[in-house]
N, C-alpha and C positions, 0 to 999 in steps of 0.2 A: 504494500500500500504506500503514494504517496504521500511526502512530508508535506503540512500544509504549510505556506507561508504568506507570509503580510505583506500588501503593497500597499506605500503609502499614497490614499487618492488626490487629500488636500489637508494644508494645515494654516492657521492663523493662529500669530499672537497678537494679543491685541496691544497696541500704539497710545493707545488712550482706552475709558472705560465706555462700557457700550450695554446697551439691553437684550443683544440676542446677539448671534452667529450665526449666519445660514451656506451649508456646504450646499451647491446645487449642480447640475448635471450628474448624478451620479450614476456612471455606466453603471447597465446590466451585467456585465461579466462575471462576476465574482458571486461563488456561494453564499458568503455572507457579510456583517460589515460589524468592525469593531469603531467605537465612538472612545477616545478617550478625553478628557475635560481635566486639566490641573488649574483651579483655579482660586483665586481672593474675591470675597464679596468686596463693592464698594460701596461704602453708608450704612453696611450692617449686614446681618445673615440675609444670606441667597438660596432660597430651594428653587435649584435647575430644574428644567423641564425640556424635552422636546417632542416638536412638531415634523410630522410628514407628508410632503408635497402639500405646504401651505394649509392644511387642513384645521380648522378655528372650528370645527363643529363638536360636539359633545358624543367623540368616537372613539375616546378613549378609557381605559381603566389598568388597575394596578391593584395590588398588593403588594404589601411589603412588611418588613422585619428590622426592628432595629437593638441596637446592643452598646453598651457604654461601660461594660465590667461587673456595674453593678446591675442593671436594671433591661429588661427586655419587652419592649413592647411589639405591636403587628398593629394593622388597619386593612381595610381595603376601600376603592372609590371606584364608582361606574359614571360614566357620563358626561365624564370631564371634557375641556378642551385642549388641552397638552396633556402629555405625559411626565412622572417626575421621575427623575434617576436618581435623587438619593433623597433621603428624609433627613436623618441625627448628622450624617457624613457628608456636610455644605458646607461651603466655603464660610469665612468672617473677612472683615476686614484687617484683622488680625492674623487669622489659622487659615492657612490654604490645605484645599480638600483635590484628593483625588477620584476621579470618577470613573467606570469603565464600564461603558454601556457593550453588551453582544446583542445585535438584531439578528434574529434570524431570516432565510429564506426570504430575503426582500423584496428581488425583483420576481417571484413567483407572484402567477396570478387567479392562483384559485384557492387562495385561503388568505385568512385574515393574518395581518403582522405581530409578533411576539419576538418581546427584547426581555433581555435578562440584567439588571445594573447592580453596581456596588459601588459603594462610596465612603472613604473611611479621611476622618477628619481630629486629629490628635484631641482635641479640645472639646470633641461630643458624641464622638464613636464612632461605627459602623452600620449601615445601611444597605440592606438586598431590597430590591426592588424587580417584580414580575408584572410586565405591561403587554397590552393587546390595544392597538389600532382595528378596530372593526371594519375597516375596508380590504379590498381584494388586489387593489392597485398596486402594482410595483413602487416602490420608494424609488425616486428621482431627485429628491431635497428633503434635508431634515437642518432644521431650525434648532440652535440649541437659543432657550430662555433662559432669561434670569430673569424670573418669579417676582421675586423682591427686589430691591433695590437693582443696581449692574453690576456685572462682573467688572473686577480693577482691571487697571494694565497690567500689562506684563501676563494674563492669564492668556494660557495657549490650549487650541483644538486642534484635535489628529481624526482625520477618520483614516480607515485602512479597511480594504477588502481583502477577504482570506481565498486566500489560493489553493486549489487540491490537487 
């Protein structure tokens, strides 16, 4: 069996702070696509989220799990209009958070999209996150948000398609 490997599609760091990041064209090629996010909130905690192929409609939902050493909580939401990739594991303007979204089978188009996320942030813990886009459309742009306030400068986005 082949070894899978990562190509990286597109990245930005940001120059100044900003509300959102949008990777767009994103070929069909690739089995699947890893999102990675290191970021600072700026003005205060950020719960990231994102959006595919512009989609603002209430198509998405999640569960999630969160953990801090001492204390573990879970929720889930249907209905939403983004998705969130991390809950406890978001950035401050202080503690930068690591995020790493897996979307599965993206550009398939006969089922609905499922990503997998974690996000772990020294200062409030770690975050699993299990999300579903309720559309059958291949993903061709995903929107990363920030929720609350902006991501600061200096915060960088990778996406990368995996190769079989």
């Amino acid at each position: 069996m082949p070894t899978s490997t990562y190509d990286l599609i597109a990245s930005n760091v940001l120059g100044s702070s900003a509300a959102s990041v949008t990777f767009s064209s994103i070929p069909a090629t690739y089995r699947d696509l890893i999102l990675v996010v290191n970021a600072l909130g700026s003005g205060g905690s950020n719960f990231p989220g994102i959006r595919y192929n512009s989609d603002s409609g209430g198509n998405y939902s999640w569960v999630h799990a969160n953990g801090d050493g001492s204390l573990a909580t879970s929720s889930s939401q249907t209905g939403q209009t983004y998705a969130i990739i991390t809950n406890d594991g978001y950035p401050t303007t202080t503690t930068r958070a690591v995020m790493i979204t897996s979307i599965m089978d993206y550009s398939a188009t006969d089922k609905h999209k499922s990503a997998l996320s974690r996000g772990n942030n020294a200062s409030n813990g770690t975050s699993m996150v299990a999300t579903r886009w309720a559309n059958t459309a291949a993903i061709t742009s995903i929107e990363v948000l920030a929720i609350s306030n902006n991501f600061a400068s200096g915060s960088s986005f990778y996406l990368y398609g995996i190769v079989s």
